[in-house]
Each structure stands twice: as structure tokens, then as C-alpha cells.
Backbone bond lengths (Angstrom), bond angles and torsions (degrees), N, CA, C in turn:
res aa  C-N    CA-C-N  psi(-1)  N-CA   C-N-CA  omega(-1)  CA-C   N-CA-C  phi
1 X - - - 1.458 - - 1.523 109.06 -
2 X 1.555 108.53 107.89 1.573 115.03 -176.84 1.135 123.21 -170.89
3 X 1.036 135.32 -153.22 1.118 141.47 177.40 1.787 99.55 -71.99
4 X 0.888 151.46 -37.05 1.480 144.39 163.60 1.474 130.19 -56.93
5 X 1.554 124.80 -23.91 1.498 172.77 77.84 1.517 87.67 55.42
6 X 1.282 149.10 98.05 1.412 123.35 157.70 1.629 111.94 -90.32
7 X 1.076 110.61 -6.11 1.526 123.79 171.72 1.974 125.76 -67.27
8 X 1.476 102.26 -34.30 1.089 119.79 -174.84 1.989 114.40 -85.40
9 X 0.946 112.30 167.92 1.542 110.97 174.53 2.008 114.86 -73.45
10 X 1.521 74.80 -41.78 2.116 73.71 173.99 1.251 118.15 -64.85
11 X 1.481 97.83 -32.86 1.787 113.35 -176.87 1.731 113.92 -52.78
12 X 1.792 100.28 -29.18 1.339 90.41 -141.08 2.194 80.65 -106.32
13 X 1.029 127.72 -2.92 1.155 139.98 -137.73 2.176 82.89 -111.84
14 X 1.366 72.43 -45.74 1.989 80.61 166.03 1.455 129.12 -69.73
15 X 0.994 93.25 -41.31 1.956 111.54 174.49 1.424 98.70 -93.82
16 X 1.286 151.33 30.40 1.060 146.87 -152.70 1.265 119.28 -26.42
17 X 1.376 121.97 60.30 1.784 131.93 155.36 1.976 114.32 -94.59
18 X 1.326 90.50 150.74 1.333 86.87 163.27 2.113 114.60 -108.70
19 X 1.167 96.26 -165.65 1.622 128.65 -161.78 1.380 132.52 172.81
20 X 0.996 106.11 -159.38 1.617 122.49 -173.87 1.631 85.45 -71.87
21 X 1.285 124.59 -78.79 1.247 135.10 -162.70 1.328 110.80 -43.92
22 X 1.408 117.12 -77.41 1.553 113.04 162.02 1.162 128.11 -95.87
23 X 1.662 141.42 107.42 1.358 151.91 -136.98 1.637 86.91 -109.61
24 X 1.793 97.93 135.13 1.492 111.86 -178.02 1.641 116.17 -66.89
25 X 1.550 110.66 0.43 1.608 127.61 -155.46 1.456 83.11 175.27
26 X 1.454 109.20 112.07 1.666 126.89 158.92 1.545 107.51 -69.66
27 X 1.681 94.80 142.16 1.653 106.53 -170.58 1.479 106.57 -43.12
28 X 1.121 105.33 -78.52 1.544 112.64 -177.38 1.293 125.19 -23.62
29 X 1.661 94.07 -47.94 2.326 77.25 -171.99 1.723 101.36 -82.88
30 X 1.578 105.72 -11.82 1.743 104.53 -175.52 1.710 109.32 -77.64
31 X 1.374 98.19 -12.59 1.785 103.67 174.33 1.751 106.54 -79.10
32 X 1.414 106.94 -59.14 1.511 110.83 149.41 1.349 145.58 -16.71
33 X 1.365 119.46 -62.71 0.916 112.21 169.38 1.964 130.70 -71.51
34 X 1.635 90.65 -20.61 0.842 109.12 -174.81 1.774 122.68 -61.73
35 X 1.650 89.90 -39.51 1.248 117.27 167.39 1.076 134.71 -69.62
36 X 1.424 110.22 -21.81 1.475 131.30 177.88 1.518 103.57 -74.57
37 X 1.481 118.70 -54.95 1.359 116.54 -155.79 1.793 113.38 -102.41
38 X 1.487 104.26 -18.91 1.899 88.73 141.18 1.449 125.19 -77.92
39 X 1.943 93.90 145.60 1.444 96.17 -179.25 1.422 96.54 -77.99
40 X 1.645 116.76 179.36 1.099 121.20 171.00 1.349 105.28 -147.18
């Protein structure tokens, strides 16, 4: 588990892909913005 790891967050932060593990846009601010820019 390391930087060679494509499974892990360091792994993937090295190979610079995203996933489950590391999200290209973290839930939260993508719920956010989301929320921000419909009217309601």
C-alpha cells in the first residue's frame, strides 16, 4: 500500500486518476454547489 497502490488515495494522487477513493470534486462542495445554483 503506496504510492504504486492504484487502489489507495496516495496511489491514485500519484497516477493522478480519480475514483471512489479520491473523488475528482468532494461530495460536499459538489452537493453545494449544486445547491447554490438551483433556484428554489
Amino acid at each position: 500500500m503506496g504510492r504504486g497502490d492504484k487502489k489507495t488515495k496516495k496511489g491514485k494522487i500519484f497516477k493522478g486518476s480519480f475514483g471512489k477513493v479520491r473523488r475528482a470534486r468532494p461530495i460536499k462542495a459538489a452537493k453545494e454547489t449544486t445547491a447554490a445554483t438551483t433556484p428554489s
